[in-house]
Structure formats: structure tokens, C-alpha cells
KERO-709077 format. One record per atom (N, C-alpha, C): residue in three letters; x, y, z. Coordinates in steps of 0.2 Angstrom, whole numbers, padded with zeros to 4 digits, always signed. Each point is the difference from the previous one (the first is absolute). Layout:
# KERO-709077
ALAXYZ ...
END
This chain:
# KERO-709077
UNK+0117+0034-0103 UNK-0001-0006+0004 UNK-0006+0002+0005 UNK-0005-0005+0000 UNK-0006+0002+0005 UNK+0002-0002+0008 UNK-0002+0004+0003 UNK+0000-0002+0007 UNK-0005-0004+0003 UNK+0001-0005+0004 UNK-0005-0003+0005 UNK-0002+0002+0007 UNK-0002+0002+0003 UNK-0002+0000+0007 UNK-0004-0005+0004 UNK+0003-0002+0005 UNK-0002-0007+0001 UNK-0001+0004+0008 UNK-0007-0002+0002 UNK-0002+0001+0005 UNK-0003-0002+0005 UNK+0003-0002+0006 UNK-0001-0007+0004 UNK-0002+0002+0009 UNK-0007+0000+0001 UNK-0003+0000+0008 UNK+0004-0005+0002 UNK+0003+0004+0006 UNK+0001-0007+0005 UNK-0001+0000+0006 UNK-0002-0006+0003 UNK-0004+0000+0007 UNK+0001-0008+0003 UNK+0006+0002+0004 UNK+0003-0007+0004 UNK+0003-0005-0006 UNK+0003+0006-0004 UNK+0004-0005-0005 UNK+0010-0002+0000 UNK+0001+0003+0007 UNK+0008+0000+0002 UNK+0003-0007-0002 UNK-0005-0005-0003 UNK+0005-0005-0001 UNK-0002-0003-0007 UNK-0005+0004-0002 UNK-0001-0002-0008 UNK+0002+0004-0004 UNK+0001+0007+0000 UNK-0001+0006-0004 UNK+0006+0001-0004 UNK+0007-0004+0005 UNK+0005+0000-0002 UNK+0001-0004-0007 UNK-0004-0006+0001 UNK-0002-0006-0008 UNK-0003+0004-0005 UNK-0005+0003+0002 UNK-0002+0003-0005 UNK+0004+0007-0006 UNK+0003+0003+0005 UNK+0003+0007-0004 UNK+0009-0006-0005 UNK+0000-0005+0004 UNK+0006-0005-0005 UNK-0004-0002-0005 UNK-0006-0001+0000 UNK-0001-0003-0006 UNK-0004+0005-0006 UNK-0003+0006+0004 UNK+0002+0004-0006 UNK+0004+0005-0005 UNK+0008-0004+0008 UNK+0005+0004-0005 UNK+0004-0007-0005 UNK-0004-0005+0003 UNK+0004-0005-0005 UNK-0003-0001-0007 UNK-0007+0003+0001 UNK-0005-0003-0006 UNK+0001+0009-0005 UNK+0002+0005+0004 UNK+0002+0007-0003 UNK+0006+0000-0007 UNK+0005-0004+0005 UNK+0005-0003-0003 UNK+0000-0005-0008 UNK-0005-0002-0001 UNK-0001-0002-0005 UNK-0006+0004-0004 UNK-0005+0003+0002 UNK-0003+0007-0004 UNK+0005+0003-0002 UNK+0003+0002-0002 UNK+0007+0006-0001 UNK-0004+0004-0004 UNK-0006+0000-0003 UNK-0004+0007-0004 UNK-0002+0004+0004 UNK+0000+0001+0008 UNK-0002+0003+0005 UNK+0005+0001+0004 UNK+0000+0007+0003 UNK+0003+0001+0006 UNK-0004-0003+0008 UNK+0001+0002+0005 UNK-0006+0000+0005 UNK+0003+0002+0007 UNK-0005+0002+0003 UNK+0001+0003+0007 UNK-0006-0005+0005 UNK+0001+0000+0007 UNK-0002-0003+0003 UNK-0004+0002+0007 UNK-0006+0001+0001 UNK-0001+0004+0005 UNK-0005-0004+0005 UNK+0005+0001+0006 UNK-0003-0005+0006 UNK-0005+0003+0006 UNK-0005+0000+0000 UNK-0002+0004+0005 UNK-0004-0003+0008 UNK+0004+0002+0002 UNK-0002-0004+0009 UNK-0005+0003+0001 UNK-0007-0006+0003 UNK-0006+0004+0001 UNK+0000-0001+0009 UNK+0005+0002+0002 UNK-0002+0000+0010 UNK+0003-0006+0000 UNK+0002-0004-0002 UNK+0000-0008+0003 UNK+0006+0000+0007 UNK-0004-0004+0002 UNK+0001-0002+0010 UNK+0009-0002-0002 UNK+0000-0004-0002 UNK+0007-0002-0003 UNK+0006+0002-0002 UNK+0005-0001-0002 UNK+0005+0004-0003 UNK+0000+0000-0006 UNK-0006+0000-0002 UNK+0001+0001-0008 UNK+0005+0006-0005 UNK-0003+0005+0006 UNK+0003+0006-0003 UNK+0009+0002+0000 UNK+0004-0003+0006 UNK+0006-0002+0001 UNK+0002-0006-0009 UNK-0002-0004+0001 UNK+0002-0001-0007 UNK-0002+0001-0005 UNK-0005+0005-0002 UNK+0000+0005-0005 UNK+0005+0004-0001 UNK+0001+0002+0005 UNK+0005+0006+0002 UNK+0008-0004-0002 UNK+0000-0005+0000 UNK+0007-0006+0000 UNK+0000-0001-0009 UNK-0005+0000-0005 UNK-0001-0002-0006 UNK+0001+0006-0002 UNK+0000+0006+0000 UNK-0001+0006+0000 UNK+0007+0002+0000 UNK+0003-0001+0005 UNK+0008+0000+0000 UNK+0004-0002-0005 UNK-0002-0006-0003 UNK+0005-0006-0005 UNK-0003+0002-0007 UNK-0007+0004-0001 UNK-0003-0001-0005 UNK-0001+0011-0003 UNK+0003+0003-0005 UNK-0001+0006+0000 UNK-0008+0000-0002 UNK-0001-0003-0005 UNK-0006-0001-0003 UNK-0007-0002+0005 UNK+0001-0001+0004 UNK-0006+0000+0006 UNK-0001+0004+0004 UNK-0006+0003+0001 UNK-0003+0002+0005 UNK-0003-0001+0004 UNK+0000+0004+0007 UNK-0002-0004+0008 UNK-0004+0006+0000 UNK-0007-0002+0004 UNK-0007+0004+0004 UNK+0000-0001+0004 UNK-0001+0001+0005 UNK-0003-0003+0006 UNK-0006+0005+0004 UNK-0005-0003+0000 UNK-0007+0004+0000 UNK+0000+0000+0008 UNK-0003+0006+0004 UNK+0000+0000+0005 UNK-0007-0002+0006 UNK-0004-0003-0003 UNK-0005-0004+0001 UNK+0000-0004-0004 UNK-0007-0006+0002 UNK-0002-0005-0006 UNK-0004+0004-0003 UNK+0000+0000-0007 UNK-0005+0003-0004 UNK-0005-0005-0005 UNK+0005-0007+0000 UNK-0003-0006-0003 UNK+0004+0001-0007 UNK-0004-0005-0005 UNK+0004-0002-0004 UNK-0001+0007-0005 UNK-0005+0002-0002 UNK+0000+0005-0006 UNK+0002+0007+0003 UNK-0001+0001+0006 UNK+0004+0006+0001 UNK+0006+0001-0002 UNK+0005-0008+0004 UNK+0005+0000-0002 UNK+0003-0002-0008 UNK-0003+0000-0005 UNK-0001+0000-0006 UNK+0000+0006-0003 UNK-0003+0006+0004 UNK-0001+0005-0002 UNK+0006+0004+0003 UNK+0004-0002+0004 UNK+0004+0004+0002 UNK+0006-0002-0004 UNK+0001-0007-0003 UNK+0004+0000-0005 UNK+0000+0001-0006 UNK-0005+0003-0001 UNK-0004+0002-0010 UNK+0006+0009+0003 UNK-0003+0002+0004 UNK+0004+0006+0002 UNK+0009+0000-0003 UNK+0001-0006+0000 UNK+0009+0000+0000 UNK-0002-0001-0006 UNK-0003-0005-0004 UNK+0002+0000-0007 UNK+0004+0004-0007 UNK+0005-0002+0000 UNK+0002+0005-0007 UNK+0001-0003-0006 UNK-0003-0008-0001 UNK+0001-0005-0007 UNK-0007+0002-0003 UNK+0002-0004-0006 UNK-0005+0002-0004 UNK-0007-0007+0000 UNK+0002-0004+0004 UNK-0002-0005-0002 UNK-0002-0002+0010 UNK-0006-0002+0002 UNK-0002-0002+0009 UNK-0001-0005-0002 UNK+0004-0005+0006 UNK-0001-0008+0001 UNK-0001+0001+0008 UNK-0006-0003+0003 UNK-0001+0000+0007 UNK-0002-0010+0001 UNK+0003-0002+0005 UNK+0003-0006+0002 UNK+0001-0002+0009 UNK-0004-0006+0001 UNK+0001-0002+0007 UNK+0007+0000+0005 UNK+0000+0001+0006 UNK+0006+0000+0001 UNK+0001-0006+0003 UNK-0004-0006+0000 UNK+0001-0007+0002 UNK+0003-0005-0006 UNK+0001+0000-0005 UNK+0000-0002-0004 UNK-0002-0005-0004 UNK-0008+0001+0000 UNK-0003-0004-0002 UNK-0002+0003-0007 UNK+0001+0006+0000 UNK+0000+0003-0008 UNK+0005-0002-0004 UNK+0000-0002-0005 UNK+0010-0002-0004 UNK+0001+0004-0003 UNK+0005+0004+0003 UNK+0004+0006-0001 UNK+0003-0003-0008 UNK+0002-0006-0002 UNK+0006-0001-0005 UNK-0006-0001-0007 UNK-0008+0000+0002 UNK-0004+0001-0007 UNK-0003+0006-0001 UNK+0003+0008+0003 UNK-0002+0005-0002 UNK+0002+0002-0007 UNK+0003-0004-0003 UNK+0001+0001-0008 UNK-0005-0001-0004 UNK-0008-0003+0003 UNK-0004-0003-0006 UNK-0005+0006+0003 UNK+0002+0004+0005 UNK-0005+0006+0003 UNK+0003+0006-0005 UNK+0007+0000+0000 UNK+0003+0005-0003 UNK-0003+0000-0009 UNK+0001-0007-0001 UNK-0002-0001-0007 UNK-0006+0003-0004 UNK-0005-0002+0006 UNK-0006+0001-0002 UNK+0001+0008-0002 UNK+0000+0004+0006 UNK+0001+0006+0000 UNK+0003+0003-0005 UNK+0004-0001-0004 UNK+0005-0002-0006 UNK-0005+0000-0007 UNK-0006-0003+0001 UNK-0006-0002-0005 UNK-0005+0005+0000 UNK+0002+0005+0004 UNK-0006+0006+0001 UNK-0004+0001+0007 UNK-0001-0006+0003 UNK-0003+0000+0004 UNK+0001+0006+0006 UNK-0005+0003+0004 UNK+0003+0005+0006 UNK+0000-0003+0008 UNK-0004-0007+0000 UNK+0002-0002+0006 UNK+0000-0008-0001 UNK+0002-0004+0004 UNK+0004-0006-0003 UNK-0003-0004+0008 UNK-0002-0005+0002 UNK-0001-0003+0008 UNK+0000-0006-0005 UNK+0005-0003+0008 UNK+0002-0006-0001 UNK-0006-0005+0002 UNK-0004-0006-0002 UNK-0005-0004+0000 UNK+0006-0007+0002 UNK-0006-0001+0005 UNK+0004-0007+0003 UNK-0005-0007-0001 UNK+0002-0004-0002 UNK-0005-0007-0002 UNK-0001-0002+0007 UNK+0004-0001+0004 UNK+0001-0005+0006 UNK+0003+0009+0007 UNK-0005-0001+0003 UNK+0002+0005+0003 UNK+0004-0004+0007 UNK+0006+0002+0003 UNK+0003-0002+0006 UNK-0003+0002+0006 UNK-0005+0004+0001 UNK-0003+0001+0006 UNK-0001-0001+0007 UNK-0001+0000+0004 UNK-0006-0004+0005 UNK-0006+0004-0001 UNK-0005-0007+0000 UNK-0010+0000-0002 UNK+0000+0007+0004 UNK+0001+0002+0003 UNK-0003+0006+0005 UNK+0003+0008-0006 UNK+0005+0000+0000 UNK+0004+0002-0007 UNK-0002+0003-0006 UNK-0001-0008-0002 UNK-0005+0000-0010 UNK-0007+0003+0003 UNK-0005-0004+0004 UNK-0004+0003+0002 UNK-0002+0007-0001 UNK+0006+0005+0003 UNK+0000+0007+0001 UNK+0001+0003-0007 UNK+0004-0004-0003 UNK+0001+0005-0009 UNK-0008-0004-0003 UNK+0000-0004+0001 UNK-0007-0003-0004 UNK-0005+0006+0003 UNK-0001+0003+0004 UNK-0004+0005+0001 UNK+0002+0005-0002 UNK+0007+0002+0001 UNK+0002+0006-0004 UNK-0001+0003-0006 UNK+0001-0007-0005 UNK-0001-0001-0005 UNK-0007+0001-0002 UNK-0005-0005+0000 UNK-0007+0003+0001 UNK-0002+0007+0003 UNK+0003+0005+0004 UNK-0002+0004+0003 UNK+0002+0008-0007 UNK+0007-0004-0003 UNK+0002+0005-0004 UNK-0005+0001-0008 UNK-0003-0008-0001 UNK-0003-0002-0004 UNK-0006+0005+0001 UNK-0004+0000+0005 UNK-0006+0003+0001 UNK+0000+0006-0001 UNK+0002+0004+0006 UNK+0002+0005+0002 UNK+0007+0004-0004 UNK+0004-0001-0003 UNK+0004+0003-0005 UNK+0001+0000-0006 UNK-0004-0005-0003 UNK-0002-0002-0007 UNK+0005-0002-0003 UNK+0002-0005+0004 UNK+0005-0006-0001 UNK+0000-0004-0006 UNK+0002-0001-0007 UNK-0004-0005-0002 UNK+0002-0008+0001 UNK-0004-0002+0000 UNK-0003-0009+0003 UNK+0009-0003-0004 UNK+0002+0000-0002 UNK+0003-0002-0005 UNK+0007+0002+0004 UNK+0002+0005+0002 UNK+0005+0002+0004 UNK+0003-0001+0006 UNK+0006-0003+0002 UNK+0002-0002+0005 UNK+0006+0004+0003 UNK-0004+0003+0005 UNK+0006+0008+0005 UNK+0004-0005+0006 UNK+0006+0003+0000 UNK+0004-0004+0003 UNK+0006+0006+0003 UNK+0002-0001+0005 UNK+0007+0003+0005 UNK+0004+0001-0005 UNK+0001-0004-0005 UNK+0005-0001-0005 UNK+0001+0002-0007 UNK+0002+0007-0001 UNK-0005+0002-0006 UNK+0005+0007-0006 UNK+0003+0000-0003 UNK+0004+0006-0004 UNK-0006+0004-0004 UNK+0003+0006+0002 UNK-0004+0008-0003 UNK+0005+0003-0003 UNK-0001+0005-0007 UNK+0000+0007-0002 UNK+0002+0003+0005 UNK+0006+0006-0002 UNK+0000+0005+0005 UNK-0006+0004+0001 UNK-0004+0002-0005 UNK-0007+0002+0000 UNK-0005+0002+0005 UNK+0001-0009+0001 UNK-0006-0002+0007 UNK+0004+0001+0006 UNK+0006-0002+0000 UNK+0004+0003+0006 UNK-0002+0008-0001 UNK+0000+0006-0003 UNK-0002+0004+0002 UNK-0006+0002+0004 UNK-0004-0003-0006 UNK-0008+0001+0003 UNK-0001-0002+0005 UNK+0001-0006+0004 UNK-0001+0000+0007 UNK+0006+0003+0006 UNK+0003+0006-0005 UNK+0003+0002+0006 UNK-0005+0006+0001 UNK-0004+0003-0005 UNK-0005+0005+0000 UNK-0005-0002+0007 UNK+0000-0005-0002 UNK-0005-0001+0010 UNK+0000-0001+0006 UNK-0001+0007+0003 UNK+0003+0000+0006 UNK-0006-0002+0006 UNK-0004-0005-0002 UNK-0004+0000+0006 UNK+0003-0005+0005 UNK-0004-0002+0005 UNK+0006-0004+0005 UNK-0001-0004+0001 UNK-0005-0005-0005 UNK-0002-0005-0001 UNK+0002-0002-0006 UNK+0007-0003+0000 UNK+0003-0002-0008 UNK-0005-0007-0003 UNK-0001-0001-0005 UNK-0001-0006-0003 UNK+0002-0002-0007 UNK+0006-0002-0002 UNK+0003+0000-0005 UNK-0004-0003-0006 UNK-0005-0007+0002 UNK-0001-0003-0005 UNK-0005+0005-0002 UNK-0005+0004+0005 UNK-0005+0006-0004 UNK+0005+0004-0005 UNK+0005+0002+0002 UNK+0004+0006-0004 UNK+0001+0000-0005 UNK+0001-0008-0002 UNK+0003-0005-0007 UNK-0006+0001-0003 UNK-0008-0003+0002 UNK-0004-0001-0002 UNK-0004+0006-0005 UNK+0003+0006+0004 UNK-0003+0006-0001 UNK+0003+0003-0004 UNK+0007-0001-0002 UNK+0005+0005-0005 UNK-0001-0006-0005 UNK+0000-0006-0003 UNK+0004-0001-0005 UNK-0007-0006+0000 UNK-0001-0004-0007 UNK-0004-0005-0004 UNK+0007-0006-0002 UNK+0003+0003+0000 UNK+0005-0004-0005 UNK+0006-0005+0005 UNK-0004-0004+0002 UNK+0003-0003+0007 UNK-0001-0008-0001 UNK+0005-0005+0001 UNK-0001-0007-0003 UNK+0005-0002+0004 UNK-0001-0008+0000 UNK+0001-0004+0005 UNK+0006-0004-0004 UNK+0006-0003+0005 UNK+0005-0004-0003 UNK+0000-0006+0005 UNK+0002-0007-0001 UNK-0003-0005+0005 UNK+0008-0002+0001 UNK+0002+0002+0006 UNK+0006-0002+0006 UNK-0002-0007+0004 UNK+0006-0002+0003 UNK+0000-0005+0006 UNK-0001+0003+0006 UNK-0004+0001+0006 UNK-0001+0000+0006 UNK+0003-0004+0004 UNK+0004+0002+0004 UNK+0007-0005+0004 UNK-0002-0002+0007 UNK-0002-0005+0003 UNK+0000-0001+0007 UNK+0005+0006+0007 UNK-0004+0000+0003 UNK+0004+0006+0006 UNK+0002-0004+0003 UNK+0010+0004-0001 UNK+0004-0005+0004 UNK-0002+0001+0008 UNK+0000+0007+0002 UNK+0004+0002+0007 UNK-0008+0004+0002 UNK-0002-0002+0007 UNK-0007+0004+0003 UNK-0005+0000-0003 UNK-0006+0005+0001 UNK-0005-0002-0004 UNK-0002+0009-0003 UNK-0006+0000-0003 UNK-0002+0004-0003 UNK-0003+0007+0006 UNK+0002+0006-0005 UNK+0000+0005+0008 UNK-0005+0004+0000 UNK-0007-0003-0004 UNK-0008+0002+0000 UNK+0000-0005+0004 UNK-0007+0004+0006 UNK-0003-0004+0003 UNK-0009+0003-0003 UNK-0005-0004+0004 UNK-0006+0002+0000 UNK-0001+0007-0001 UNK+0001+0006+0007 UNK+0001+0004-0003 UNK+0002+0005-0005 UNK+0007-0001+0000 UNK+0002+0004-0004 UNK-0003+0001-0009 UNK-0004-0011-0001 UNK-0003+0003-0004 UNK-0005+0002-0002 UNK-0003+0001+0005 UNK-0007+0002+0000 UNK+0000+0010+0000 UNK+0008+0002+0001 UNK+0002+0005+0000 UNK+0001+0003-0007 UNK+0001-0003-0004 UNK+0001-0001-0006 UNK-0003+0000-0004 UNK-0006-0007+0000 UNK-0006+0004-0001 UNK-0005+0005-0002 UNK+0000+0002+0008 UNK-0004+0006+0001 UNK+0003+0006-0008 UNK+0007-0001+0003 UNK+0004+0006-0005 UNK-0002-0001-0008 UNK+0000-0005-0001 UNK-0004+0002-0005 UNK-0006+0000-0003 UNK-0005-0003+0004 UNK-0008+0002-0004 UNK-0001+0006+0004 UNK+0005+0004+0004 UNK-0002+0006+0002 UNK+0004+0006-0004 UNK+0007-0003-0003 UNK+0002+0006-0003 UNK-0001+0002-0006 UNK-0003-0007-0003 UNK+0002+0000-0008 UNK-0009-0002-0003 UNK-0007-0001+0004 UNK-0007-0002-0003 UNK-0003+0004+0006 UNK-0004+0002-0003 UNK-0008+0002+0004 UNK-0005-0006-0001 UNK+0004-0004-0001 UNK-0006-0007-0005 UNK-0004-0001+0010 UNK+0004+0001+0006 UNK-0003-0004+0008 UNK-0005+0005+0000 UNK-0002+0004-0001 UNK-0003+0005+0000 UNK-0006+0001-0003 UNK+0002-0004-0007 UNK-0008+0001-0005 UNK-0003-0006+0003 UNK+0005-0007+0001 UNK-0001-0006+0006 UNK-0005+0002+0003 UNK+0001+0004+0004 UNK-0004+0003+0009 UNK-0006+0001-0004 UNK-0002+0007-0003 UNK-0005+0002-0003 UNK-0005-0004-0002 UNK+0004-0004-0006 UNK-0006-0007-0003 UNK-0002-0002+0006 UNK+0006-0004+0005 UNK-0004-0004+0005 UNK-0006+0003+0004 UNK+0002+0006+0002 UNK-0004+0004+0005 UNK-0007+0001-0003 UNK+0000+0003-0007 UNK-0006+0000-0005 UNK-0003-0007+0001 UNK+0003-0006-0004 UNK-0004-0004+0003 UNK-0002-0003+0007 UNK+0003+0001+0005 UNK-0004-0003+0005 UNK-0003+0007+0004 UNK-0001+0006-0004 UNK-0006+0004+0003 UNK-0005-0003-0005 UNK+0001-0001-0005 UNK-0009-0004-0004 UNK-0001-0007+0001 UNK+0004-0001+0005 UNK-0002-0010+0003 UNK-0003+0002+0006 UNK+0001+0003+0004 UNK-0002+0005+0006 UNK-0006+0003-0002 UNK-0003+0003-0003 UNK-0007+0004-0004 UNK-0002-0006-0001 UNK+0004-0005-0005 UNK-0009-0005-0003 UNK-0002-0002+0007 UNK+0006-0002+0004 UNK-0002-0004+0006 UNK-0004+0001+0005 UNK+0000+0008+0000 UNK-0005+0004+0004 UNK-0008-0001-0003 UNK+0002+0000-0008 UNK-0009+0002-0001 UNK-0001-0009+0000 UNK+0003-0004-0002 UNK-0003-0007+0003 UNK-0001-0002+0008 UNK+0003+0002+0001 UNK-0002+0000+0010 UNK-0008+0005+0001 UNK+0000+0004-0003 UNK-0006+0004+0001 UNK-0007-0003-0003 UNK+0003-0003-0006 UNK-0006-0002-0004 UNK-0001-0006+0003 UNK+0005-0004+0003 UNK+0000-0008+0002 UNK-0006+0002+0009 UNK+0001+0005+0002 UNK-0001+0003+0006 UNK-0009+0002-0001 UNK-0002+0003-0003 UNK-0006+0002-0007 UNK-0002-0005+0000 UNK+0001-0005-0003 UNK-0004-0005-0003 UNK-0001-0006+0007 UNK+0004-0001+0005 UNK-0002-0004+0003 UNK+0002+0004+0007 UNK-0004+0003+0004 UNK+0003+0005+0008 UNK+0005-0005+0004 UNK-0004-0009+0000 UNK+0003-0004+0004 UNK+0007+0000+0000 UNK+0003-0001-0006 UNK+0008-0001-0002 UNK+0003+0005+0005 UNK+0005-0004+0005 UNK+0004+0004+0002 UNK+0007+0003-0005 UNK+0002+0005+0002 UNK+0005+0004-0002 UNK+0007-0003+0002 UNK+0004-0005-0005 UNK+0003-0003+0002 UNK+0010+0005+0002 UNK+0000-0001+0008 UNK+0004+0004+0006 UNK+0006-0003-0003 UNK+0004-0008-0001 UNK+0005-0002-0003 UNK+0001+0003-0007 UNK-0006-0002-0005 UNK+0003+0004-0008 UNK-0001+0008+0000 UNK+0000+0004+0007 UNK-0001+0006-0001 UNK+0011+0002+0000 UNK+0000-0002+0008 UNK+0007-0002+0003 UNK+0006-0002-0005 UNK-0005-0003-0005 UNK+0005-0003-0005 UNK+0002+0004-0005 UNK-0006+0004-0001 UNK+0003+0006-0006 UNK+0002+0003+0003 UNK+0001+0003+0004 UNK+0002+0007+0005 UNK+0008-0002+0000 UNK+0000-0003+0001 UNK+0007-0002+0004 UNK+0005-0003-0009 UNK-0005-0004-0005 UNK+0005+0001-0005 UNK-0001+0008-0004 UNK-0004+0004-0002 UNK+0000+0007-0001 UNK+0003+0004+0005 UNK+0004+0001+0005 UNK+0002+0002+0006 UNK+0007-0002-0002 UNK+0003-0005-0002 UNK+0006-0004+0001 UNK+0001+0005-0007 UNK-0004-0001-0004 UNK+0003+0001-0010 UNK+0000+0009+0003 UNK-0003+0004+0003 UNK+0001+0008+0000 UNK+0006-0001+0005 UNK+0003-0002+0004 UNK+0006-0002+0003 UNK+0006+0001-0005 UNK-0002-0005-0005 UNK+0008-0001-0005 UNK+0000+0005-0004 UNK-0008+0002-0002 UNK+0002+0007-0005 UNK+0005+0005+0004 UNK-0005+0002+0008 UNK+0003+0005+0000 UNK+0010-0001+0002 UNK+0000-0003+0001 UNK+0007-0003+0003 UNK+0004+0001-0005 UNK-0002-0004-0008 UNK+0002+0003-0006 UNK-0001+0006-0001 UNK-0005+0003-0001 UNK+0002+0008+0000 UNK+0004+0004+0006 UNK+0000-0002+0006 UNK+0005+0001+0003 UNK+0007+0001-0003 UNK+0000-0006-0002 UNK+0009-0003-0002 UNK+0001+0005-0005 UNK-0004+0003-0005 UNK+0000+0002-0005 UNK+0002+0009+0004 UNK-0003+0003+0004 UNK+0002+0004+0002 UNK+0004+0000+0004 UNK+0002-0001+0004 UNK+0004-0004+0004 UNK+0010+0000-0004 UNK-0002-0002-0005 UNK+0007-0001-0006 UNK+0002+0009-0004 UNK-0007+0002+0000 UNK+0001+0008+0000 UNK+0002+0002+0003 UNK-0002+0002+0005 UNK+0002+0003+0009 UNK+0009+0001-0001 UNK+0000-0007-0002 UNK+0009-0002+0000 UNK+0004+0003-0003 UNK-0003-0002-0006 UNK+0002+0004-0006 UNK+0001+0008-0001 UNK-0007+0001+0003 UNK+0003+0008+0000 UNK+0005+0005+0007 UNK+0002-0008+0004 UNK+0005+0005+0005 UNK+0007-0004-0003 UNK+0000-0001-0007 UNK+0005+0000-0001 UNK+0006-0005+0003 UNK-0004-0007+0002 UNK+0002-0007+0002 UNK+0008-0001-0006 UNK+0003-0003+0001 UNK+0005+0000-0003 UNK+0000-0009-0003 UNK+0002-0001-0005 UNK-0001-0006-0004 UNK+0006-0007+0004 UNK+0006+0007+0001 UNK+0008-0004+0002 UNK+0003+0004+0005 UNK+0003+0000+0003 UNK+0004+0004+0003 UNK+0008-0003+0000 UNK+0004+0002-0004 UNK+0008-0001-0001 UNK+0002+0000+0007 UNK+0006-0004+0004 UNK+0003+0001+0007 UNK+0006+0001-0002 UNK+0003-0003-0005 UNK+0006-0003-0003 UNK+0000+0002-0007 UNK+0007+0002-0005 UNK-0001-0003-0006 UNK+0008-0001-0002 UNK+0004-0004-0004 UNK+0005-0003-0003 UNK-0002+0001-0008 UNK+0001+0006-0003 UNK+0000+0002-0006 UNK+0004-0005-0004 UNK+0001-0002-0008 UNK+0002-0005-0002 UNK+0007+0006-0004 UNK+0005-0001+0000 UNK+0005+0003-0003 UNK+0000+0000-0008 UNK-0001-0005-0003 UNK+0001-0003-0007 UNK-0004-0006-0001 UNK+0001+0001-0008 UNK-0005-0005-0003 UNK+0002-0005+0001 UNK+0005-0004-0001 UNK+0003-0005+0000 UNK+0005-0002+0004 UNK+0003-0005+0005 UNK+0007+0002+0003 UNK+0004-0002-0006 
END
């Protein structure tokens, strides 16, 4: 019998998180060709979340509780859960319940069909604009800079091989980004099309920054594509810079009168000034992520842990 590991970030989820671990024990209950285990991992959240982890963890042997001792955001906290994994089979899942826990059977399926990573694709996204926005970029971001195919749609919501579980436990940088991990171990990766659910309770727990945190983590961990970026651009606007100097000289030459015009001078200065600003700020970040890395920044930090007793109660 295969095992499942079901792996669930949570952050101010103390009044949803409990719906959701019922519903994949009510939808497990009818899989009967799998076992499964449960792993819940509190990412700092302000709330009590961690107290009724701790309550579901009591009632259920088969679950596991984390409780991370900062915010590490959501793929840190993914990554500390890949850590407890012992199924053979990773299901990772919102703690809001906007992902439907009761259609991981058509993820398990697929995965059943050979496939090594499975994301759920949604017709009608339940988001708020500010939200879809953000994956809309992601998505393009992974598309560019990770070699995403166009055709492919990355989602929160997604069953893997124990394989890939292993292989991103191989990276210990301190900039986790799953969907590059995915990207990078495995080709054999397809889309299965689920319901996205309206959010019952609060709201979504990205803001601007965090994801622009996110981001960064990946065109810096996983492409050097900002980098060859910088170089073309730079290349190009030192030979716009050069024609424009020998046309000012020869414009200068040919007529003495023509003043040397002090606004279009100000104008390139100030846009070639801005663009060696963002190179170097970019190569910055880019060392800057070294720096980190090599004092051995830590990905997660465990504060807490509720080991799962058994597979099954």
C-alpha cells in the first residue's frame, strides 16, 4: 500500500486548517489504495494557530505538528515539511481551503499514469485582482527565467514522486523556491483541472512584499538570465552613448552655431545613471544572496515538533 504525505503551510489558519485536515481524512477514507500522513507546519503565525495544531495532533496519530520559530514564508515552511516526509507519494495544499482537498484523487491518478509532478490548474481562479496579479507574474516569471513551458500551469496545489521530495531536500540554500526545484529535477510534469473555492474566513497572507520576496528568490536562485539582462542592456546603451557622442561632434563640426543641447544631455545622464543603478543593485542582490549563503543562513528553524505516531489512527 502507497503512502501519501500531505503537506500543509499554515499562517493564521486557526479557523480553517481544522476543515481542511477533515476533508482529507474524509476523501482518504474513500481512496482506501493508500495510506496517509499529515503534516502541518506553523509558519510563526500571530494567532493560535499553532495551539490547534497541537489539539488535531492529540486526536489524530497520523499527523504531524511543526512549529517554525520565525516567519520563514511559505516555501521555507514547505521545505521544513518535505523534511518529515516518509510516504511515498507528496501532496502540498492551502491551509485556507480554497484548494479541494476531496479532488486529490485526479492528482494521485495522474501520478498513477507515470507522471513525476501533477499541479492542479484552475479555470476560474477565487482570488482577489491584487492575488491573480501576483501568480500571473509568477507564472510569466517561471516561464522566462525557469524554462517553464508556456503550456504549463504551477499552482500551490500539486502531487510529486518521493524522488522530487528527495531532490529538493538536497538544497540547502536559504532561499527555498520550490516551483525552480520542480522545474529543475523532473520534465514529466502535467496539469489536472480542479475547482478553486471562494475564501471563506480573512484574507490572503501575501502582501506586496512578501511577494516581491519571492520573486527575487527565484530569478536569483535558480537563472543568471538578470544578469546576461544587465550586460545586453549596458552593451546597448554604451553604443547609444558612442553613436550620440559622434553625432553631437559631427552635428557640432558642421554647424559651430548649434548649441549643445544641456536638457538632452541631463536626459541621458540621468536615464544611463538610473539603468547602472539597477545593474549594480542586481548584482548586488546577487552577491548579497552569497554572503548568506555562505554563513550558513538556515532555510527553517524548528521551535516545536509533534512527531506523527502511526499511519493511520
Amino acid at each position: 500500500m502507497k503512502k501519501v504525505s500531505f503537506v500543509i503551510p499554515c499562517y493564521r489558519s486557526a479557523l480553517t486548517i481544522g476543515n481542511v485536515v477533515k476533508e482529507i481524512q474524509d476523501t482518504m477514507k474513500i481512496l482506501e489504495a493508500y495510506s496517509y500522513e499529515i503534516i502541518l507546519v506553523n509558519d510563526c503565525s500571530p494567532d493560535d494557530t499553532f495551539d490547534v495544531i497541537t489539539e488535531i495532533c492529540r486526536k489524530n496519530q497520523n499527523i504531524c505538528g511543526v512549529n517554525l520559530a520565525k516567519n520563514f514564508g511559505q516555501h521555507g515552511a514547505l521545505m521544513a515539511g518535505f523534511h518529515q516526509v516518509t510516504g511515498d507519494i507528496l501532496v502540498c495544499l492551502d491551509d485556507d481551503g480554497q484548494t479541494p482537498a476531496n479532488e486529490v484523487g485526479k492528482l494521485l491518478e495522474e501520478i498513477e499514469r507515470g507522471q513525476d509532478v501533477v499541479y492542479a490548474s484552475y479555470e476560474h481562479k477565487k482570488h482577489s485582482l491584487f492575488r491573480n496579479f501576483g501568480s500571473w507574474v509568477n507564472e510569466k516569471m517561471a516561464q522566462f527565467l525557469l524554462g517553464k513551458p508556456k503550456e504549463l500551469y504551477v499552482s500551490s496545489y500539486f502531487a510529486a514522486r518521493r524522488f522530487i521530495v528527495d531532490e529538493m531536500l538536497k538544497y540547502e540554500n536559504a532561499y527555498p523556491y520550490v516551483i525552480g526545484l520542480v522545474l529543475r529535477t523532473t520534465k514529466r510534469i502535467s496539469n489536472v483541472p480542479v475547482q478553486h473555492r471562494e475564501r471563506e474566513i480573512g484574507t490572503s497572507g501575501y502582501t506586496l512584499g512578501k511577494l516581491l520576496a519571492l520573486w527575487f528568490n527565484g530569478f536569483t536562485a535558480f537563472s543568471t538570465k538578470p544578469l546576461r539582462i544587465a550586460t545586453i542592456s549596458g552593451t546597448v546603451f554604451a553604443c547609444i552613448g558612442f553613436l550620440y557622442t559622434i553625432y553631437t561632434i559631427i552635428k557640432k563640426f558642421v554647424n559651430p552655431a548649434v548649441p549643445i543641447g544641456f536638457s538632452s544631455m541631463m536626459s541621458a545622464i540621468l536615464l544611463i545613471g538610473g539603468m547602472i543603478m539597477i545593474m549594480l543593485g542586481l548584482i548586488g542582490e546577487y552577491i548579497g544572496r552569497m554572503y548568506i549563503c555562505m554563513n550558513n543562513a538556515p532555510q527553517f528553524v524548528i521551535r516545536d515538533l509533534i512527531p506523527a505516531k502511526e499511519e493511520n489512527p
